[in-house]
C-alpha positions in Angstrom: 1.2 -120.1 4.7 0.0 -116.4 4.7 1.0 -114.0 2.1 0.4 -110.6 1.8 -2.2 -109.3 -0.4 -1.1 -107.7 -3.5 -1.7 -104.1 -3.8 -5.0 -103.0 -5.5 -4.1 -102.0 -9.2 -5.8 -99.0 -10.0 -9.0 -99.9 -12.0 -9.9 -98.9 -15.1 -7.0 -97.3 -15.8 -4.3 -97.6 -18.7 -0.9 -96.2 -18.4 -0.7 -92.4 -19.5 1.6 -91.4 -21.8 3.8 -89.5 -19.9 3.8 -92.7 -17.4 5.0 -94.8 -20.3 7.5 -92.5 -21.4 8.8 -92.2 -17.8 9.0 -95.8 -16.9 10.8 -96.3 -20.7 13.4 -93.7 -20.1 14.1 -95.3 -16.8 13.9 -99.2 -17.9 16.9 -98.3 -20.7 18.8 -96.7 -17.9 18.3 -100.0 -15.7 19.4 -101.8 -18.7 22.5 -99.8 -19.5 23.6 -99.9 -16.1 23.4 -103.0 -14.5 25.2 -104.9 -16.7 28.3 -102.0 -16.3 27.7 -102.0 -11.9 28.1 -105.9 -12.9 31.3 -105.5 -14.9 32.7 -103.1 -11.8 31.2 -105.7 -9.4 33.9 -108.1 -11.2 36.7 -105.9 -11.8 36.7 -104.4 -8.0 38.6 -107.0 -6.2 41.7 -106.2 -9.1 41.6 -103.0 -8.6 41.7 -103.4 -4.9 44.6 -105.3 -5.4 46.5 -103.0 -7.9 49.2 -101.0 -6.4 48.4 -97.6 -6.5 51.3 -95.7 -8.1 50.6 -98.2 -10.8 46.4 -96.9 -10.7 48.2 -93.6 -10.7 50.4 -94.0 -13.3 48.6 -95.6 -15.5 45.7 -93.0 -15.3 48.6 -90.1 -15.7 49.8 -92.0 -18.9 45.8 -92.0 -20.6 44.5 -89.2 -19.2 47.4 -86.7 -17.8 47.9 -84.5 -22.0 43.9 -84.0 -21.9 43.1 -83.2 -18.3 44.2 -80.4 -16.2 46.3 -81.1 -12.8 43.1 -80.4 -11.1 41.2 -83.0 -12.9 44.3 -85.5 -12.5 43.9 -84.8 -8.9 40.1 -85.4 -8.8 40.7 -88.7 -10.9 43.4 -90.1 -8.5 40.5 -89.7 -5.5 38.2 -91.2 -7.4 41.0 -94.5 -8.2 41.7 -94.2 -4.6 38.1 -94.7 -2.9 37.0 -97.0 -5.4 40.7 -99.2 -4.9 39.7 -98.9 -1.3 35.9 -99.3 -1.6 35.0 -100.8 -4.9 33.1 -103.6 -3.9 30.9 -102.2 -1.8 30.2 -99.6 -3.8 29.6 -101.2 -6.9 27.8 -103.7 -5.4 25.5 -101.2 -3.8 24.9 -99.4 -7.2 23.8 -102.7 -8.7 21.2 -103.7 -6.1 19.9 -100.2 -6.1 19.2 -100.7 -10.1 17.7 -103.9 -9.5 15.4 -102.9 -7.1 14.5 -99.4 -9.3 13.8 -101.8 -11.8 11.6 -104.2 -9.1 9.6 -100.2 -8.7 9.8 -99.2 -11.9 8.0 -102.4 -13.4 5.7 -102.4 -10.6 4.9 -98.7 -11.7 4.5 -99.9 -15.3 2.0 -102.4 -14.3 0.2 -99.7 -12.6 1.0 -101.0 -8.8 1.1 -97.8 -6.4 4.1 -99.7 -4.1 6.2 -99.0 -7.6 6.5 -95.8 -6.5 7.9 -96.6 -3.0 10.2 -99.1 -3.7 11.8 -97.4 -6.5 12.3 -94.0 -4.4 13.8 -95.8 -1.5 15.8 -97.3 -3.9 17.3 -93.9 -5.1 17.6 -92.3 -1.9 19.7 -95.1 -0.4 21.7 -95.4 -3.7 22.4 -92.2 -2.9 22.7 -92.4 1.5 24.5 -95.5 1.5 27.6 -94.9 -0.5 27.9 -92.2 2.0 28.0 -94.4 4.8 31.1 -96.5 2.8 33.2 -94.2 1.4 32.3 -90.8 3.3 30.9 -87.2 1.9 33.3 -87.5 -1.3 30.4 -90.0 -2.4 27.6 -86.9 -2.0 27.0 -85.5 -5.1 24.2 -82.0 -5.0 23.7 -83.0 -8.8 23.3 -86.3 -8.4 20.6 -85.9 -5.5 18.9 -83.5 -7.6 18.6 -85.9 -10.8 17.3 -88.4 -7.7 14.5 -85.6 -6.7 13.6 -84.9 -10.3 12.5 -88.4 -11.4 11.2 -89.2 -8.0 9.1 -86.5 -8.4 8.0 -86.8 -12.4 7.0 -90.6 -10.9 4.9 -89.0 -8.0 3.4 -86.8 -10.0 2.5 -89.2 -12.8 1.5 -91.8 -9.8 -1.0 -89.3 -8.3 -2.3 -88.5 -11.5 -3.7 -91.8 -12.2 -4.7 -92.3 -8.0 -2.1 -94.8 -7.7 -0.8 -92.9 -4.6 -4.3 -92.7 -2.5 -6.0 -89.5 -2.6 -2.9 -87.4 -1.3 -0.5 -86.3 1.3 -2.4 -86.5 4.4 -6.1 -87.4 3.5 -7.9 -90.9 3.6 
């Protein structure tokens, strides 16, 4: 049976600082999250089910004396995609932070691919919900945060010559 060869780890290296603190910050987010895409993951298919005036009403009743009619409005498009989209979406958020976590520990251990895997993780989490539940998915923050960390993680990877030798060069 062939297998692929594992990527070379970078030798004689240990993990910088920043590096640690990086792949910390993002292993407790991994950990705070997955467990709650799990809990929507499970919850979905009863909210797909709900009838929405009841969604609506319900939301009015906890939210409507603290929120302004615009935010009500925003919250009932939220209730509406995820009614209509839930799984999918959920379930698309969980396997992108199980696979961050796949590049994140791969990153921790110093592996180069760490760096791939976890940004094509992030820029499909942030692509794909797109493709479900339309533009009302895109957020400019959000894709910022994305380009941040992917970028704090290049950085970092370069540093150590994780990444090769740079853009472009042998």
């Amino acid at each position: 049976m062939n297998t692929l060869p594992e990527p070379p780890r970078v030798p004689g290296r240990t993990r910088p600082p920043a590096l640690t603190r990086l792949c910390v910050l993002s292993f407790i987010n991994q950990g705070v999250m997955f467990p709650v895409y799990l809990m929507g993951l499970m919850a979905a298919p009863y909210l797909r089910d709900t009838d929405p005036l009841v969604l609506r009403d319900t939301a009015a009743a906890l939210y409507g004396s603290h929120a302004t009619p615009e935010q009500m409005e925003q919250l009932f498009g939220i209730l509406d995609t995820f009614r209509e989209h839930g799984i999918a979406l959920t379930a698309v958020f969980a396997l992108r932070t199980a696979v961050r976590f796949i590049g994140t520990l791969r990153m921790w251990n110093l592996r180069g691919d760490g760096f791939h895997i976890y940004t094509s993780a992030q820029l499909l989490g942030v692509l794909v919900p797109m493709l479900i539940a339309g533009r009302d998915m895109f957020s400019p923050l959000g894709l910022l945060a994305v380009a941040l960390w992917c970028m704090m993680y290049f950085v970092r990877m370069r540093s150590i010559g994780a990444l090769g030798s740079g853009l472009g060069k042998g």
